[in-house]
N, C-alpha and C positions, 0 to 999 in steps of 0.2 A: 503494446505498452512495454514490453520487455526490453523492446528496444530504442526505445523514446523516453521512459520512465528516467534512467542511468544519466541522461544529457539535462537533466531539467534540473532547477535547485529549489528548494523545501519554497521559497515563496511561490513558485512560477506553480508546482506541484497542488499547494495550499488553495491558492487562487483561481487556477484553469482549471487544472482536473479535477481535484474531487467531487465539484460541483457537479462536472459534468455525469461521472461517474454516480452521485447520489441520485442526478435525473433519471438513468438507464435503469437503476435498481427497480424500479414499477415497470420497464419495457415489458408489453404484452408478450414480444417473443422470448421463446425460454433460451434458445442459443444465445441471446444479446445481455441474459442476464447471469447466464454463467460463465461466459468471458468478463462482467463486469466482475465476480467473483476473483477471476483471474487474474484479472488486472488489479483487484484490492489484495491479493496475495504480493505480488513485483510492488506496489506501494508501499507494504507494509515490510519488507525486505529494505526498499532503500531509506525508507523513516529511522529504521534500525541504526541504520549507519550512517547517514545523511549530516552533518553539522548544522546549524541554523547561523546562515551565510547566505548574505545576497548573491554571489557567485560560484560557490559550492557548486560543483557535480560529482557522482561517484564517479562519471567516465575519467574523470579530468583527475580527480584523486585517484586512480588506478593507474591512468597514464602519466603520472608524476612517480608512480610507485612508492606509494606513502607507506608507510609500517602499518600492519595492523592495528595498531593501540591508537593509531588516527583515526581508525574508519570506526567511531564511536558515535552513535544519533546523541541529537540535543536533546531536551527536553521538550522544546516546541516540538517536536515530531512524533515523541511518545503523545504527547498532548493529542496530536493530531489523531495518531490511531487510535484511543480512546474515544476523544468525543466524535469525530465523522465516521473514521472507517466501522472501527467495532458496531454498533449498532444496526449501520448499512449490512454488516453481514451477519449478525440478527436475524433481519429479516429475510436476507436471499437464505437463510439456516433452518428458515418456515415455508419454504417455497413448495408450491405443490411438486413442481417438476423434480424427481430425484438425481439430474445433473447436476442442477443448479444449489440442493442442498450441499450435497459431492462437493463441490469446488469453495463454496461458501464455509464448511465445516472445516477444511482442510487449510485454509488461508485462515481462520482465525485461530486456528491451532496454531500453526505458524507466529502468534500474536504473544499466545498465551504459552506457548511451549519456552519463548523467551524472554516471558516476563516472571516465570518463574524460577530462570537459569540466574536472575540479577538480586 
């Protein structure tokens, strides 16, 4: 996801993966659910900064070298991480397995540590 996440733009993101990503959150294994945690940490990273843009990508805004004050998320993306991600990591944050709390607790820190910087 780290490396796939960067090349995608907020609807491709909105569309394919979180779906996907909300499916794995119940996977019976616990390795597939703490990389889903993982992978809603790198989500919830490029939401941050992502514009809401059908062609947007961070790779493509980094390899333009755009100023800082561009790489500002929309509104559709805080959106996003509220109502999909956040709760998905809720639940992986109840997990029995204590990787999977780990990584779930850590990624919505990441949510909340910068929604209190704004």
């Amino acid at each position: 996801m780290q490396i796939l996440a960067p090349a995608l733009t907020l609807p491709v993101l909105a569309r394919s993966i979180l779906p996907i990503l909300s499916t794995l959150v119940s996977d019976p294994i616990p390795n597939i659910r703490f990389n889903v945690a993982k992978s809603y940490a790198v989500i919830i990273d490029i939401f941050k900064r992502l514009p809401d843009s059908q062609t947007a990508t961070i790779a493509q805004m980094e390899k333009d070298s755009r100023p800082a004050p561009e790489f500002t998320g929309s509104e559709r993306g805080q959106q996003l991480v509220r109502d999909e991600v956040m709760p998905q990591l809720e639940k992986l944050a109840q997990d029995d397995d204590v990787d999977v709390r780990y990584f779930a607790t850590k990624a919505a820190k990441a949510w909340t540590d910068s929604a209190m910087e704004t």
